[in-house]
N, C-alpha and C positions, 0 to 999 in steps of 0.2 A: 504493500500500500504506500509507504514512505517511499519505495522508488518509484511509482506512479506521479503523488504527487509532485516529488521534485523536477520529474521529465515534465511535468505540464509548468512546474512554473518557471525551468530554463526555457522552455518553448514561448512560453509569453512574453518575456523579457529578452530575447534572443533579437539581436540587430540585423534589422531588415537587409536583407543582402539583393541587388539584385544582377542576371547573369546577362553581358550581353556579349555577340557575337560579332566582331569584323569579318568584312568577305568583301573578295573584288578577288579582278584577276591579278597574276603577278605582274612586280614593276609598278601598282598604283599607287603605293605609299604607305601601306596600313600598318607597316612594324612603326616605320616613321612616325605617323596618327598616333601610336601609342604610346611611344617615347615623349611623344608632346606632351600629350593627353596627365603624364606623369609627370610631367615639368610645370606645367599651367596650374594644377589644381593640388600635387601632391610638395611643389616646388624642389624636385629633384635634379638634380644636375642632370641637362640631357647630352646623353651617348652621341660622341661624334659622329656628327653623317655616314664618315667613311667606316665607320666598323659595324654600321646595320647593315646588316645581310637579309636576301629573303629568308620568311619562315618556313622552312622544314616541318612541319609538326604544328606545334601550339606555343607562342607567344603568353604570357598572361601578367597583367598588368592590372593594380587593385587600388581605387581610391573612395574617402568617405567626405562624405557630407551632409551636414544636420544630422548625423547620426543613421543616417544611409551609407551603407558599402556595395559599391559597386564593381563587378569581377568583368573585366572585359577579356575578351577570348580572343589573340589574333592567329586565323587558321592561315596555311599557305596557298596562295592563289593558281598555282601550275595546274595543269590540267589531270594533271597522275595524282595529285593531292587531295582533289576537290572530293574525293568518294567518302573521307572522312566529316563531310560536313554534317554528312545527315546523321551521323551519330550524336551531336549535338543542339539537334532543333528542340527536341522535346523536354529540354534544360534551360531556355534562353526567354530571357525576356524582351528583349531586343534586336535588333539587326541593324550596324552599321555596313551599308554598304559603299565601297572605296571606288572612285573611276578616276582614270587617267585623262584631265580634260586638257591637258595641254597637246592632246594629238588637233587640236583644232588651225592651231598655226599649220600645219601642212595642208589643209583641206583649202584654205584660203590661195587661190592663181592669181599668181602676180603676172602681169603682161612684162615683156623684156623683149626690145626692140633692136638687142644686139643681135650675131651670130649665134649665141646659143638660144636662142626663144626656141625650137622646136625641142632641145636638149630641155629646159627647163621645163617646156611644156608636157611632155613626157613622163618627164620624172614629177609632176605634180598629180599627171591622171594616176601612177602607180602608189602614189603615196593619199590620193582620198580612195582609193579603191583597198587599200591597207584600211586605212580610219575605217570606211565603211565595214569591210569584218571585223575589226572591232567589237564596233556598234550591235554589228550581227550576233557577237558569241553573248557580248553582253546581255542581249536580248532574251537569249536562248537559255544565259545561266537565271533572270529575274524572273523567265516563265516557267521556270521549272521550279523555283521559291516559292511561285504565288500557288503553286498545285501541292504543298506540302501541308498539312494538315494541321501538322505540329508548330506552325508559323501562322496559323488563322487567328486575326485579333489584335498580335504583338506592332508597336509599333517599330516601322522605317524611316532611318538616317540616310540620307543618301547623299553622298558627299561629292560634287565637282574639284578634285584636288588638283594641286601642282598649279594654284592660279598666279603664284609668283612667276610663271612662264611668259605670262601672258598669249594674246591672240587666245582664250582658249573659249570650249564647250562652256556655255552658262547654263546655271541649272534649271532654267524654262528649259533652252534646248536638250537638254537631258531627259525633264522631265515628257517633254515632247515624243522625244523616240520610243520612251516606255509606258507613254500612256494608255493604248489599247488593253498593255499586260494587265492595269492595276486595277483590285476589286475596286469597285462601290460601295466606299465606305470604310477603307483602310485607312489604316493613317501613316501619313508620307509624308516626309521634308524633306527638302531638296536648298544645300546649303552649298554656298560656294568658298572654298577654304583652302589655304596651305598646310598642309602639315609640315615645312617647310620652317616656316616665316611665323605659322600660328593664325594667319589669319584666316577670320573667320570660325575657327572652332568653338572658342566659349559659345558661340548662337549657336552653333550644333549641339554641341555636348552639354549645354543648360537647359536646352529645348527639351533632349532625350532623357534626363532625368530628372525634372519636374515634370514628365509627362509620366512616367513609371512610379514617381512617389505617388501622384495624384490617381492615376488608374492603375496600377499593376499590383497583383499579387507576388510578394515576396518571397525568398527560400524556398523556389522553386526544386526539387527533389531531382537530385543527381544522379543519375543510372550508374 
């Protein structure tokens, strides 16, 4: 009976934890995103550019606020990696997802009225017909999210990064490309940010957890 008790009253007193998940493909920044993420809110010295690598496996990175703890998950974005996502949908209160919007500088044709304009022109159809697959896998991996069961409800970060580049995707246009995928009545933000530079994340990442204090069920159950 005393170990009854005391299980219900660490459970009632136990600090709301909530889990959320990074995804995007590789190269769009998300170890990055999380180093920041660490620096901005935990004020931890952030790791030099040059010694983030992509992730392999699982990244994890844990900050609190008003007595909320938040576990962010950064998975590896390659293709051979991604079969481990769905192991953790039915854990997650969240989804941050990562895009590379600086491929938009190459989408843009500059006219050049030298010798090389048919050379440049060229290499510009070859480089938006790259962006547009992209676009396409990106497509392919967000409708394959909105079919998963375990993700019905939670809310979507969806982040335009790398805009320290400039020329890039804004996140209307973003949001644009993936609007047919998204239910009716999901909830979705589309934030344009560096993880870089920082800018723009506190509107992401304040967004995403005053919306999970306010609606989300906490300590979610870890398989």
């Amino acid at each position: 009976m005393f170990g009854l008790v005391q299980g219900l009253f660490s459970q009632m007193f136990k600090t709301p934890e909530y889990y959320i998940l990074i995804l995007g493909l590789e190269n769009s920044g998300k170890t990055t995103l999380l180093e920041k993420i660490k620096n901005i809110y935990n004020k931890e010295e952030e790791t030099p550019h040059n010694l983030i690598f992509p992730t392999v496996g699982l990244n994890i990175g844990r900050i609190q606020i008003g007595g909320n703890k938040f576990i962010f998950w950064d998975l590896g974005g390659e293709k051979g990696l991604r079969n481990i996502w769905k192991s953790y949908y039915s854990s997650t209160n969240a989804i941050i997802f990562v895009i590379d919007s600086s491929t938009q500088n190459i989408m843009k044709s500059t006219e050049n009225e030298n010798e090389n304009k048919n050379k440049n022109k060229n290499m510009n159809i070859q480089n938006e017909k790259n962006v547009q697959n992209q676009l396409k896998e990106i497509r392919e991996i967000f409708a394959q999210l909105m079919e998963e069961k375990d993700l019905d409800d939670i809310p979507f970060l969806v982040l335009a990064n790398k805009q320290d580049l400039g020329n890039c995707l804004s996140p209307n246009e973003i949001e644009e490309c993936l609007f047919d995928l998204l239910p009716i009545g999901g909830t979705f933000k589309f934030v344009a940010i560096s993880s870089y530079t920082g800018q723009g994340m506190k509107e992401g990442i304040d967004w995403l957890i005053e919306y999970l204090v306010l609606h989300s069920l906490p300590n979610k159950k870890i398989d």
